[in-house]
MIDOSE-1310 file (N, C-alpha, C; in nm, 2 decimals, decimal comma, always signed):
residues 277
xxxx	-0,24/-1,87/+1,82/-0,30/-1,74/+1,80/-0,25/-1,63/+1,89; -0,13/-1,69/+1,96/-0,08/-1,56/+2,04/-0,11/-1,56/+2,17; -0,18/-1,68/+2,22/-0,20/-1,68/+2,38/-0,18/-1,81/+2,43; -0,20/-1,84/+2,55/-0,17/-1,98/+2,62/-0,24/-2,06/+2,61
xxxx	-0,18/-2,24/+2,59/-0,24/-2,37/+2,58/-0,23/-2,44/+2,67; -0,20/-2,57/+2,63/-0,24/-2,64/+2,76/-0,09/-2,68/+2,83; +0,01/-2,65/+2,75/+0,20/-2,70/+2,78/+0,21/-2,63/+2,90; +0,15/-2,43/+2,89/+0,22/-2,34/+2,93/+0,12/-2,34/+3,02
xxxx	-0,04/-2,33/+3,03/-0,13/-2,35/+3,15/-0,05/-2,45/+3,28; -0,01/-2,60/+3,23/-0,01/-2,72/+3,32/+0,13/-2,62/+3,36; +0,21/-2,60/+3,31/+0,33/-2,51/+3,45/+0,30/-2,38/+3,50; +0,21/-2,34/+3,45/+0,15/-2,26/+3,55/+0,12/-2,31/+3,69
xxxx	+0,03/-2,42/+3,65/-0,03/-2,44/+3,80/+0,09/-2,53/+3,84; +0,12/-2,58/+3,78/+0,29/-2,68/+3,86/+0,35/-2,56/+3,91; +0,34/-2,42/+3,88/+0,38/-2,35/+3,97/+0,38/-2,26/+4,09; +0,23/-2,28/+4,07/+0,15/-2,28/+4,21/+0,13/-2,38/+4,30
xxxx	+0,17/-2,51/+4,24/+0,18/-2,60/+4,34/+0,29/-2,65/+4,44; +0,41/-2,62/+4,34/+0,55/-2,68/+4,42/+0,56/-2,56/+4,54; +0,54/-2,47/+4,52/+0,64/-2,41/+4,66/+0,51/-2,44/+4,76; +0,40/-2,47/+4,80/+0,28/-2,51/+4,89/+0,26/-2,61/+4,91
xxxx	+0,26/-2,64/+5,05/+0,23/-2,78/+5,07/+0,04/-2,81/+5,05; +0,03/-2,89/+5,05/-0,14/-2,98/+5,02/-0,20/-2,91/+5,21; -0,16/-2,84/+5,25/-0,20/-2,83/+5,42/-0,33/-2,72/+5,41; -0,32/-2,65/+5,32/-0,41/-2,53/+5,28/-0,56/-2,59/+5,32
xxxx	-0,64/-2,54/+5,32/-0,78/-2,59/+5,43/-0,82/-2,55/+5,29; -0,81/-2,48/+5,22/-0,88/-2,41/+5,10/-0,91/-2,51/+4,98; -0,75/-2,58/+4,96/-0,75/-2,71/+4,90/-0,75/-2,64/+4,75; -0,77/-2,72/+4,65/-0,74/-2,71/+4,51/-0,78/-2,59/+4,50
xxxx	-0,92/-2,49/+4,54/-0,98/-2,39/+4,55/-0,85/-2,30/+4,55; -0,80/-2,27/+4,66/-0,62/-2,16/+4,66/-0,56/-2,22/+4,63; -0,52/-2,28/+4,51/-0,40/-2,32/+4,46/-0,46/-2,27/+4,33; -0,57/-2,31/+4,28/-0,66/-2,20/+4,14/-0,62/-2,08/+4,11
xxxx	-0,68/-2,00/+4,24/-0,66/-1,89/+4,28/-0,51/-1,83/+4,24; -0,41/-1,92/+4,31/-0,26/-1,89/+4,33/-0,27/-1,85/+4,20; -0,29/-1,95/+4,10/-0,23/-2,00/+3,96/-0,32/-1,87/+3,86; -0,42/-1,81/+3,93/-0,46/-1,72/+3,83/-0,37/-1,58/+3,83
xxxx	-0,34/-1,53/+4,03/-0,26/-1,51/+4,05/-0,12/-1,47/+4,02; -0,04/-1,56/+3,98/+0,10/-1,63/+3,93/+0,09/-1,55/+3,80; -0,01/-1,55/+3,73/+0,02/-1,48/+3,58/-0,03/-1,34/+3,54; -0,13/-1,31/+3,62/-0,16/-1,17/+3,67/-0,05/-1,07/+3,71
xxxx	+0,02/-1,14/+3,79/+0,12/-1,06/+3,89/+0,25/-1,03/+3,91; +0,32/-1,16/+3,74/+0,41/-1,16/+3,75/+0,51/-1,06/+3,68; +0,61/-1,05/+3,70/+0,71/-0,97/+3,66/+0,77/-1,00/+3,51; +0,63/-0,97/+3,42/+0,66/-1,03/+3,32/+0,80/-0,93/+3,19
xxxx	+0,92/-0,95/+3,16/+0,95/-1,05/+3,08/+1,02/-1,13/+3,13; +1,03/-1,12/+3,28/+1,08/-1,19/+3,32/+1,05/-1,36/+3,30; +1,11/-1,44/+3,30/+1,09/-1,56/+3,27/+1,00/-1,64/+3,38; +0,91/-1,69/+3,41/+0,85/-1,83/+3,47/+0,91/-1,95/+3,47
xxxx	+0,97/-2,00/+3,55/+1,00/-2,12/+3,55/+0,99/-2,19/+3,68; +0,99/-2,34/+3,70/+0,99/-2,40/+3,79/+1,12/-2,42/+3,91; +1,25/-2,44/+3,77/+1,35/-2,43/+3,89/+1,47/-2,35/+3,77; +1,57/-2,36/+3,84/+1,70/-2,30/+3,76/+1,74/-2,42/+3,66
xxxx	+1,78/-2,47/+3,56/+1,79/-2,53/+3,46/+1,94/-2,56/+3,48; +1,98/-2,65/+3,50/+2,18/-2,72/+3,48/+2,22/-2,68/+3,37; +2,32/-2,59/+3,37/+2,41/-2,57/+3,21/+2,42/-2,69/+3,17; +2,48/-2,68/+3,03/+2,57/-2,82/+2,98/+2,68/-2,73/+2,85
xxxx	+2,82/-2,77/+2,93/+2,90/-2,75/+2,81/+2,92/-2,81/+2,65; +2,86/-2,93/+2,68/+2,86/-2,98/+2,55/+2,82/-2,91/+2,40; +2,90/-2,94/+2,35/+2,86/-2,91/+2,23/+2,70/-2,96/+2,16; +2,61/-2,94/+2,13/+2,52/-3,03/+2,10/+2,44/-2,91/+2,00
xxxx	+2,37/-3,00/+1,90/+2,25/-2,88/+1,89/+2,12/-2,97/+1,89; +2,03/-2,88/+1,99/+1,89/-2,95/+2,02/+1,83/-2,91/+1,89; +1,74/-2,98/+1,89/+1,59/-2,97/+1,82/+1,50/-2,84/+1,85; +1,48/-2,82/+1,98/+1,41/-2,69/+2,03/+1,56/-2,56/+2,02
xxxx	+1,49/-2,48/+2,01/+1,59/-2,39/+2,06/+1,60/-2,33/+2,18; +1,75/-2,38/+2,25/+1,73/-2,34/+2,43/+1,68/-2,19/+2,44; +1,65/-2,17/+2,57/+1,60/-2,01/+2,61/+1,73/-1,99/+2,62; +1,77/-1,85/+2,60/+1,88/-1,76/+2,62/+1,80/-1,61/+2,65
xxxx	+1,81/-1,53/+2,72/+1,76/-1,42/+2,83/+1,82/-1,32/+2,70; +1,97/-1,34/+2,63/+1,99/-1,23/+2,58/+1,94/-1,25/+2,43; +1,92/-1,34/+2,43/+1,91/-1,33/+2,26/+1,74/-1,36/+2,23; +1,70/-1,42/+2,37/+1,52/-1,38/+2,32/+1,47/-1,28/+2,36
xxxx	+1,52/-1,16/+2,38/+1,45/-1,05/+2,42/+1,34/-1,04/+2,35; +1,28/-1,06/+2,26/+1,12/-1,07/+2,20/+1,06/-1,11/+2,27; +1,08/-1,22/+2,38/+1,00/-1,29/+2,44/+0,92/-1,19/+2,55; +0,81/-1,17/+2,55/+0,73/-1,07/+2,62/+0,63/-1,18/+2,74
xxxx	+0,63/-1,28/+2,70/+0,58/-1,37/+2,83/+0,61/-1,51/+2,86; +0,74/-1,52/+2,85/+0,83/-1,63/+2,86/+0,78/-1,72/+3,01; +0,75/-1,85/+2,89/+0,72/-1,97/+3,00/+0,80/-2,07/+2,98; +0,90/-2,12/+3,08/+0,99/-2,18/+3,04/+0,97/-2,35/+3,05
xxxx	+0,99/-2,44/+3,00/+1,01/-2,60/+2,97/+1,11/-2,64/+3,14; +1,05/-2,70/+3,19/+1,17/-2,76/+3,33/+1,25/-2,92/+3,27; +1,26/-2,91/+3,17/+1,38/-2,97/+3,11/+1,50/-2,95/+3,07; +1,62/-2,97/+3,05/+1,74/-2,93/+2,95/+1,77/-2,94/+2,79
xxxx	+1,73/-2,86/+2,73/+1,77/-2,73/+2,77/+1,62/-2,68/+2,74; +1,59/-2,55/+2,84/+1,52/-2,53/+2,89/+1,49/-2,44/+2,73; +1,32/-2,45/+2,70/+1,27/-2,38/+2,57/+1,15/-2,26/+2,65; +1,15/-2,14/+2,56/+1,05/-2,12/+2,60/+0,92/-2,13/+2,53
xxxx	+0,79/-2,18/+2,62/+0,69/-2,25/+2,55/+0,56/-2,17/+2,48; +0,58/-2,06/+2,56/+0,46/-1,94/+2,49/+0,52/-1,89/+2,41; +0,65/-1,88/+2,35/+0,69/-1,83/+2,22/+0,63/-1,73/+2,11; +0,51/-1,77/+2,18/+0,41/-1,68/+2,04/+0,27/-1,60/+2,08
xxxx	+0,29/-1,54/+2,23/+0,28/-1,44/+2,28/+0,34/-1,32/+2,24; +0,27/-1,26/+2,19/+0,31/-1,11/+2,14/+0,23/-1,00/+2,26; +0,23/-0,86/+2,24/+0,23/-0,74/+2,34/+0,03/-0,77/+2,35; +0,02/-0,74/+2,21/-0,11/-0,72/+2,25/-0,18/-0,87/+2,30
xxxx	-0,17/-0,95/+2,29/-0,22/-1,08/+2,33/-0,20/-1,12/+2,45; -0,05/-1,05/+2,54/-0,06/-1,04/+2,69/-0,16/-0,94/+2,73; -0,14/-0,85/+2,68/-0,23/-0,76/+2,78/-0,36/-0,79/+2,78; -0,43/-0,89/+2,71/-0,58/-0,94/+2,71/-0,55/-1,06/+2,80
xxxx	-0,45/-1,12/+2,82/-0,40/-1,20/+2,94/-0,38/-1,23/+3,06; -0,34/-1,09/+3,05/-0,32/-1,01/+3,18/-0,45/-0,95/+3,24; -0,54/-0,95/+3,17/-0,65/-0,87/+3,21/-0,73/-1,01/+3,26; -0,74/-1,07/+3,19/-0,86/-1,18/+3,22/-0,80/-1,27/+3,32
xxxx	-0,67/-1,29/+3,30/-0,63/-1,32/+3,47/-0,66/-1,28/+3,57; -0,61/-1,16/+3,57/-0,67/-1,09/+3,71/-0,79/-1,05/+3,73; -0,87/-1,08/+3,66/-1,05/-1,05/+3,65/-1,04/-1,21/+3,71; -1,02/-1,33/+3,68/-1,07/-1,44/+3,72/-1,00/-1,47/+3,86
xxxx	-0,89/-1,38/+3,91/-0,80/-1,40/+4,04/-0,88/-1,35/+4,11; -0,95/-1,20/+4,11/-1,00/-1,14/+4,18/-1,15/-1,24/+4,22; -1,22/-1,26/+4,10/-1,31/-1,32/+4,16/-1,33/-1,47/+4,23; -1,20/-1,52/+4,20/-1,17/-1,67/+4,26/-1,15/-1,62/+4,44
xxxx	-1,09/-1,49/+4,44/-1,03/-1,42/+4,57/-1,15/-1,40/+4,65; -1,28/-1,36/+4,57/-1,43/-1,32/+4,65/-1,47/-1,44/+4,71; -1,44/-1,56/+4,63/-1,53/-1,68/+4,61/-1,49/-1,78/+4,78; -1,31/-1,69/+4,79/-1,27/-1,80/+4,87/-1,29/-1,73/+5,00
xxxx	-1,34/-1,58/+4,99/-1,27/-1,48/+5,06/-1,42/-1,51/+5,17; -1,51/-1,53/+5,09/-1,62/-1,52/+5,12/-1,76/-1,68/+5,16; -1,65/-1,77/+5,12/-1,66/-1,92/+5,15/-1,83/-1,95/+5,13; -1,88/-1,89/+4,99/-2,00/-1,94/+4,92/-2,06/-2,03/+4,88
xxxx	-1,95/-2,14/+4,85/-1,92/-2,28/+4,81/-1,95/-2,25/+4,67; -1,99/-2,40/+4,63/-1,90/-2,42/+4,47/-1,99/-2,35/+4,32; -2,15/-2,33/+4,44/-2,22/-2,24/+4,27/-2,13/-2,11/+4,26; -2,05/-2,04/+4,39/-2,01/-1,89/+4,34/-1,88/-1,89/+4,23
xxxx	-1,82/-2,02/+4,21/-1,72/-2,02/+4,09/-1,83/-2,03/+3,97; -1,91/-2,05/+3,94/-1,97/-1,95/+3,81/-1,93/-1,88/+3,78; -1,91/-1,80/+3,80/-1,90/-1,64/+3,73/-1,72/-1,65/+3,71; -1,66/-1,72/+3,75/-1,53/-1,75/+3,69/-1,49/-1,80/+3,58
xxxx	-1,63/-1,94/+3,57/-1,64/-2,02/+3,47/-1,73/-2,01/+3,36; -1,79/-1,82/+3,38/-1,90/-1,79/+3,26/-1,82/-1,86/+3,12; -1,94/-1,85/+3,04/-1,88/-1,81/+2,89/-1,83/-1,71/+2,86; -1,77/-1,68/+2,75/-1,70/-1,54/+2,74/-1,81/-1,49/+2,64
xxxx	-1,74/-1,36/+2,66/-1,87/-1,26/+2,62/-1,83/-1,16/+2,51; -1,77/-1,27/+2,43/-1,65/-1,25/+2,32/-1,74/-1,14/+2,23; -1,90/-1,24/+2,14/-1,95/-1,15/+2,08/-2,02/-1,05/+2,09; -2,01/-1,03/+2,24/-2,08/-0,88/+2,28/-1,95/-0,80/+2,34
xxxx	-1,88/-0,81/+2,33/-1,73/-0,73/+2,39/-1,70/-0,58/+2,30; -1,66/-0,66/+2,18/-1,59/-0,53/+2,12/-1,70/-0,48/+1,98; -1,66/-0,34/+1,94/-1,74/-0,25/+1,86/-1,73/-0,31/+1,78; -1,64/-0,37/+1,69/-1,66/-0,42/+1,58/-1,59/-0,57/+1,54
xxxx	-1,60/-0,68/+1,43/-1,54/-0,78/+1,40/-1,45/-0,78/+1,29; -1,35/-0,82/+1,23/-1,33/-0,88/+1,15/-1,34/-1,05/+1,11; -1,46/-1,05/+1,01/-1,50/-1,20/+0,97/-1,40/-1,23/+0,90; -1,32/-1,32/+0,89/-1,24/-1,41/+0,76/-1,32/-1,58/+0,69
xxxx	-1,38/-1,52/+0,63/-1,46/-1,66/+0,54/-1,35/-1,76/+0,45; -1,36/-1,82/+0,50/-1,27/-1,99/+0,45/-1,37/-2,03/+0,36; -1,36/-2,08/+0,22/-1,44/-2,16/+0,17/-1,35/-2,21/+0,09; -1,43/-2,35/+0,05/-1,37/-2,49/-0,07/-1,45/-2,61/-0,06
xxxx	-1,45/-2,70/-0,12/-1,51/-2,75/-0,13/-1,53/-2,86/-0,03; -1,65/-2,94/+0,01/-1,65/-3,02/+0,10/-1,55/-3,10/+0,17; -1,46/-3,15/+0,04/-1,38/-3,25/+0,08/-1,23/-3,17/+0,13; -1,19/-3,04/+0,06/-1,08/-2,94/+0,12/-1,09/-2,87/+0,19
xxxx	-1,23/-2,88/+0,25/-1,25/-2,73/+0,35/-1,20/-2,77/+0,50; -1,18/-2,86/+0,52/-1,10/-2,91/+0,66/-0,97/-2,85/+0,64; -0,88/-2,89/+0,53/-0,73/-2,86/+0,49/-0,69/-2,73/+0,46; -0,84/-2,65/+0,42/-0,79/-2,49/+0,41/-0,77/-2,45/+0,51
xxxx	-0,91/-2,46/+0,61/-0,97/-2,42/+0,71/-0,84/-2,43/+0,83; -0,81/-2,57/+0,84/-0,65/-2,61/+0,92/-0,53/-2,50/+0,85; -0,52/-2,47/+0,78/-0,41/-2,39/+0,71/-0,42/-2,25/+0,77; -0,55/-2,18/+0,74/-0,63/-2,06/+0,78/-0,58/-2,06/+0,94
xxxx	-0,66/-2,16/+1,05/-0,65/-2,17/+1,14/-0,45/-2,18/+1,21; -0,42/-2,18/+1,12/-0,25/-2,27/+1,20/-0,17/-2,12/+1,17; -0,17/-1,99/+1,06/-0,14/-1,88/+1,07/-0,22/-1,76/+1,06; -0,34/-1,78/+1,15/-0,46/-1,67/+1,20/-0,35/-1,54/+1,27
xxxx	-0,25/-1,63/+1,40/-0,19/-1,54/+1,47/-0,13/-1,43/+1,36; -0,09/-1,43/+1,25/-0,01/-1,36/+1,17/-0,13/-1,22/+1,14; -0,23/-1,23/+1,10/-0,35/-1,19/+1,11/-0,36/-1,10/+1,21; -0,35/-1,13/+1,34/-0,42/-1,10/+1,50/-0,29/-1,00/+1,59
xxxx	-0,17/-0,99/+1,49/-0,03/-0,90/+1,53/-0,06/-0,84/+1,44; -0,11/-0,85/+1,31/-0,08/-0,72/+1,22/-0,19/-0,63/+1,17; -0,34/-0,66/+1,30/-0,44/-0,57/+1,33/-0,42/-0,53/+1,45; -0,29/-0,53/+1,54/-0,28/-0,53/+1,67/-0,28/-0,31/+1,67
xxxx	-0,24/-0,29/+1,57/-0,23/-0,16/+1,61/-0,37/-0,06/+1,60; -0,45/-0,15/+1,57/-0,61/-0,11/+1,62/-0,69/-0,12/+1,78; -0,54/-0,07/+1,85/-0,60/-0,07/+2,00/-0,57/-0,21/+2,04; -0,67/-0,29/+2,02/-0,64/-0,44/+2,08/-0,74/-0,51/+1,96
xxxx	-0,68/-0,64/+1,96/-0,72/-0,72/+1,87/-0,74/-0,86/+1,91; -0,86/-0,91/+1,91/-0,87/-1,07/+1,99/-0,96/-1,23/+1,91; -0,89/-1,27/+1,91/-0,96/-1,39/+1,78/-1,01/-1,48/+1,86; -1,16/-1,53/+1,82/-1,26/-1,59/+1,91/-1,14/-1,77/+1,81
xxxx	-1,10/-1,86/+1,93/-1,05/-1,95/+1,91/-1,09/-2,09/+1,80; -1,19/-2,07/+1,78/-1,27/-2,13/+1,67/-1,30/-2,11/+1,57; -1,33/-2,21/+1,42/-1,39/-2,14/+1,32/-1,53/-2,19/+1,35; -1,61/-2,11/+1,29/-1,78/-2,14/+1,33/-1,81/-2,19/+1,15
xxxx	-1,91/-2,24/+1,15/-1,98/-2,30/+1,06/-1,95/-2,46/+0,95; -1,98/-2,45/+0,84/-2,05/-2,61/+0,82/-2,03/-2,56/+0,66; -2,06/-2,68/+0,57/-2,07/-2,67/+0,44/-1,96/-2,66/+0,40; -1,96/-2,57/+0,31/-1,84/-2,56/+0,22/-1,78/-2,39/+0,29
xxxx	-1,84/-2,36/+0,39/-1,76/-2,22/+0,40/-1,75/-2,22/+0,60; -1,65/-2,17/+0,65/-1,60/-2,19/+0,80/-1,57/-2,03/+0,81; -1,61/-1,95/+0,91/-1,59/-1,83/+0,97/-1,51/-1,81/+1,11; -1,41/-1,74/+1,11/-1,32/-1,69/+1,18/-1,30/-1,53/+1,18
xxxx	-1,30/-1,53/+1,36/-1,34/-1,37/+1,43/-1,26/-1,31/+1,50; -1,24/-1,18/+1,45/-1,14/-1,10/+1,57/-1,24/-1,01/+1,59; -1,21/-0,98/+1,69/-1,28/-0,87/+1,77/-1,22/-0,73/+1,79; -1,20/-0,63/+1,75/-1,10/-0,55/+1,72/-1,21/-0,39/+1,80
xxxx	-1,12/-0,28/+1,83/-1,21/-0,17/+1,89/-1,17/-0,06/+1,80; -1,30/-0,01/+1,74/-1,29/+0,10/+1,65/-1,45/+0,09/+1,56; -1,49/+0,16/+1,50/-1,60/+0,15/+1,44/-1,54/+0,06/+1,31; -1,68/-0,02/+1,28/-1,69/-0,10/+1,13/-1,59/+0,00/+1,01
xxxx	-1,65/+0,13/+0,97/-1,53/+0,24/+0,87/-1,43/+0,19/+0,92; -1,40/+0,25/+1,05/-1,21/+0,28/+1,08/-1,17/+0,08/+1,06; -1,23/-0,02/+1,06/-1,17/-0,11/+1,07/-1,19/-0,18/+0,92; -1,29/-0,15/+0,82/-1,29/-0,16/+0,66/-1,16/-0,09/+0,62
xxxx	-1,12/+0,03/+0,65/-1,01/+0,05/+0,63/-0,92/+0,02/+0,66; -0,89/+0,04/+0,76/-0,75/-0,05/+0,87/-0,72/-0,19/+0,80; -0,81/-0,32/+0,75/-0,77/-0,40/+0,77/-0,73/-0,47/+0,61; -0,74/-0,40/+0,54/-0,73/-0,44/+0,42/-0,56/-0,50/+0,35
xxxx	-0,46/-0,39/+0,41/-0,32/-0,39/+0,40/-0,28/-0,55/+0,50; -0,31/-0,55/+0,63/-0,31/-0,67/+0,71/-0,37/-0,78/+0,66; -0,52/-0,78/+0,63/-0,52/-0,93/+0,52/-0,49/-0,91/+0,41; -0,45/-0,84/+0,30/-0,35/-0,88/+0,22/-0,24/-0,98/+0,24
xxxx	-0,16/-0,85/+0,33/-0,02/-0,96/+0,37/-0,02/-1,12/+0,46; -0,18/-1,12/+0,50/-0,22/-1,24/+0,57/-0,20/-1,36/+0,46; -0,30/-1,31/+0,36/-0,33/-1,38/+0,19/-0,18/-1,43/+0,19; -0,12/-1,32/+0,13/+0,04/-1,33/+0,10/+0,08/-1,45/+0,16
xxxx	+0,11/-1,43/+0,29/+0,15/-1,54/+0,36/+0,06/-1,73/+0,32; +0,00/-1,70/+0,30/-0,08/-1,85/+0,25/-0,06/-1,92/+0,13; +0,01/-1,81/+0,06/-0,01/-1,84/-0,09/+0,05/-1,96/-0,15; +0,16/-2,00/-0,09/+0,29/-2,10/-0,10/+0,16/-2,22/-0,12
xxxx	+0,10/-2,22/+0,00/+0,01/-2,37/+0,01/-0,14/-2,36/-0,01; -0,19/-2,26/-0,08/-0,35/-2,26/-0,08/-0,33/-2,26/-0,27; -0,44/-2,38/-0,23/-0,47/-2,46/-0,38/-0,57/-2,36/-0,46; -0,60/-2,43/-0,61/-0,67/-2,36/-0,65/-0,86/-2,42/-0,61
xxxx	-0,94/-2,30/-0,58/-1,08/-2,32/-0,54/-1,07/-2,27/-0,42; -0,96/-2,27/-0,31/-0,99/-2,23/-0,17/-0,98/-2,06/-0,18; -1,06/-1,98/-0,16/-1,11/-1,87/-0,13/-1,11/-1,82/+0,01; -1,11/-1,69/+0,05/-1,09/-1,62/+0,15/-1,16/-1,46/+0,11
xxxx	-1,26/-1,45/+0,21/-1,29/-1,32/+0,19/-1,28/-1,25/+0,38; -1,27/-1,11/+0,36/-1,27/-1,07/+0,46/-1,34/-1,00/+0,50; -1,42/-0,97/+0,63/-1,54/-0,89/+0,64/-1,56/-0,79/+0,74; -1,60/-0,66/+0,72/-1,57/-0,57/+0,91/-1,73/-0,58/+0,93
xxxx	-1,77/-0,62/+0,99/-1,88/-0,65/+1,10/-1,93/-0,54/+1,22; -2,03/-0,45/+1,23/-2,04/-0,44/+1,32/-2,10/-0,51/+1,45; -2,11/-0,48/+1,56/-2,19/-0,56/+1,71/-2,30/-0,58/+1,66; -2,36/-0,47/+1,63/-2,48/-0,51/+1,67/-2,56/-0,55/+1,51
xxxx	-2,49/-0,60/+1,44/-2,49/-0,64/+1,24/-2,45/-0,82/+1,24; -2,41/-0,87/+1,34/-2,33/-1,01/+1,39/-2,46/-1,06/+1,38; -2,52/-1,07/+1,43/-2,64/-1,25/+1,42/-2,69/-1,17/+1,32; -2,77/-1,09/+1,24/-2,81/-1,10/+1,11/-2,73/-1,16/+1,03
xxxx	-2,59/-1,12/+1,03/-2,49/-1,14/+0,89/-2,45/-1,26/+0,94; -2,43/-1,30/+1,05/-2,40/-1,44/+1,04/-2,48/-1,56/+1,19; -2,61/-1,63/+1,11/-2,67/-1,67/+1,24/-2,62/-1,76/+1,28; -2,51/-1,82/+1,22/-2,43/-1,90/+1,33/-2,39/-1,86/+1,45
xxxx	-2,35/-1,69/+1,46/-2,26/-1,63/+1,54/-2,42/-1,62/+1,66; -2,56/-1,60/+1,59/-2,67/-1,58/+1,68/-2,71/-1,71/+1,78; -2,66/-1,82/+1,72/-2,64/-1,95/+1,77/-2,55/-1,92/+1,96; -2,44/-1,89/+1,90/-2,34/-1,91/+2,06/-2,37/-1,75/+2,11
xxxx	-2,49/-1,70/+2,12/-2,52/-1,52/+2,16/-2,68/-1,62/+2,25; -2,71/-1,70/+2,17/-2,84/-1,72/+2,27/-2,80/-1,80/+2,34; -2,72/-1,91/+2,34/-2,66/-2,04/+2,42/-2,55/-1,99/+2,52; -2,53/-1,85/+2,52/-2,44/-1,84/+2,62/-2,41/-1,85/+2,74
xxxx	-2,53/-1,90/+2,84/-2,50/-1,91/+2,91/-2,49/-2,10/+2,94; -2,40/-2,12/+2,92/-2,35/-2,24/+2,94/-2,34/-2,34/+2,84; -2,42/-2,33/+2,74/-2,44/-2,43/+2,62/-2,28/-2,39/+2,53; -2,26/-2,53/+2,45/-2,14/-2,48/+2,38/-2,17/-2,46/+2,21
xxxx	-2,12/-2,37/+2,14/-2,16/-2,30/+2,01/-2,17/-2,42/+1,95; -2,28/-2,40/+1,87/-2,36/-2,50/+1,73/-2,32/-2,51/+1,64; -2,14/-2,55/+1,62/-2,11/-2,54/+1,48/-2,16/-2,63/+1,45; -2,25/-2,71/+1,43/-2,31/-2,80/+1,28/-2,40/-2,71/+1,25
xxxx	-2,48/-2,60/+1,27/-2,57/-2,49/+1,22/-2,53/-2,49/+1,13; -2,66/-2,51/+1,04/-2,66/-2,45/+0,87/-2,67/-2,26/+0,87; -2,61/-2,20/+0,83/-2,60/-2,03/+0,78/-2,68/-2,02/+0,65; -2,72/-2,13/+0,57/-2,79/-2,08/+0,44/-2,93/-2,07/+0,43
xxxx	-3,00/-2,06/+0,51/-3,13/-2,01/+0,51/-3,17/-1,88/+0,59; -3,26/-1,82/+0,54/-3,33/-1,72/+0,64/-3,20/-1,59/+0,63; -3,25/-1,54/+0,72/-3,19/-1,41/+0,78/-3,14/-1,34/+0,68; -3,21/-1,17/+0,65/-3,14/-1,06/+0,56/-3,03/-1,05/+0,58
xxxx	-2,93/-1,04/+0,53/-2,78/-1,02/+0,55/-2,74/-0,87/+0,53; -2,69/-0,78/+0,65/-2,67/-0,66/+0,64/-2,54/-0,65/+0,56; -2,53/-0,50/+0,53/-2,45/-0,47/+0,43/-2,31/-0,45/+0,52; -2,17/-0,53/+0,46/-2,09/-0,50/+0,49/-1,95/-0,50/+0,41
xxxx	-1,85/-0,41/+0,48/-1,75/-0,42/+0,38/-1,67/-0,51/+0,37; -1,59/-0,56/+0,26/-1,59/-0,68/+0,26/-1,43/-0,65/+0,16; -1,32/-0,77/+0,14/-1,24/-0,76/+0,10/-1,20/-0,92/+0,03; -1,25/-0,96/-0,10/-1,21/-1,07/-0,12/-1,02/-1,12/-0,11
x	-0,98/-1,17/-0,09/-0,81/-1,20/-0,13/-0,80/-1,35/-0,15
């Protein structure tokens, strides 16, 4: 979806760990810190890596494609593989998905920096380890509804899920655009969220041309019966129109979201604009 996993996280902190010895009094606490640090601060397009990588003249062609500095110039947050030949692993990091990277980094460096600065012990990393406060962040949502039937709604839903990113670059020029990593719900229908800044109008409009060509993109492999509708949501329209979403808004503080919640009972559903494809 355009941001970091668990490949590019674990060399992160492998990167805060090699050049420091274990002597730090602070202990895993500053080496966190470092590693939030490290991706806050860096000189990004510059590349990340652990060490300098051995050429090889060989002729060979890998499976990955090696990093090359001149020919991946796209790469906007290159995290490099400490193997030969060295790949880069964020690959699918785009502009606007760093800068929501960059921000939450340095919001969780800063406060890891209070936590250590100020030696409160281990309740003050809370607030590092809040939940996110995804559905109260931005002005408005786009919902993407997945539906099919019981037994294909896993395989659409995985399909939907595996080119969302395509989606999350081509609403990017609505300021910023950020997709909550899950689909939420049960049955025969699964919901998926970007969080976009602009009013519900400006983003009913805005997003219609982008999921089209989202649709477009699916078409090769989406069977007949799987359905897709698209929805602009406003903030404060979210737990009526969808009470699963009211589910992880009351559980936030620590509980993890209720996707087995049934959505088909209760609650008036506010009016919203909507785009089947």
């Amino acid at each position: 979806m355009g941001f970091l996993g668990g490949v590019n996280l674990a060399l992160v902190a492998a990167h805060a760990v090699v050049p420091n010895s274990s002597s730090d009094p602070q202990g895993a606490a500053a080496l966190l810190c470092r590693a939030f640090r490290t991706v806050a601060e860096w000189s990004w397009p510059s590349p990340l890596r652990l060490h300098v990588s051995s050429s090889s003249s060989d002729n060979v062609t890998w499976a990955v494609k090696p990093w090359d500095a001149a020919s991946d110039r796209a790469a906007v947050m290159p995290i490099l593989t400490p193997v030969h030949p060295c790949a880069n692993s964020a690959h699918g990091v785009f502009w606007g998905s760093r800068r929501i990277l960059l921000r939450e980094f340095a919001a969780a460096a800063a406060q890891s920096q209070r936590v250590l600065a100020d030696d409160c012990g281990d309740g003050a990393w809370d607030a590092v380890m809040a939940p996110s406060d995804f559905f109260t962040r931005y002005a408005s949502y786009v919902a993407l509804e997945a539906s099919a039937s019981r037994d294909a709604l896993d395989a659409w839903s995985g399909l939907v899920a595996a080119r969302l990113r395509l989606l999350v670059a081509a609403l990017q020029h609505m300021d910023e655009a950020c997709p909550w990593p899950d689909a939420i719900g049960c049955g025969e229908r699964v919901t998926f969220f970007v969080g976009v800044r602009g009013t519900k109008a400006a983003v009913a409009s805005e997003m219609a041309g982008a999921v089209g060509r989202f649709a477009a993109a699916l078409a090769r492999e989406r069977k007949p019966g799987w359905s897709l509708r698209a929805v602009a949501v406003a903030r404060d329209e979210l737990a009526a129109a969808y009470p699963e979403v009211a589910c992880a808004l009351d559980r936030k503080r620590g509980a993890a979201l209720n996707l087995e919640k049934d959505d088909g009972s209760g609650g008036k559903r506010s009016r919203r604009a909507t785009a089947a494809v």
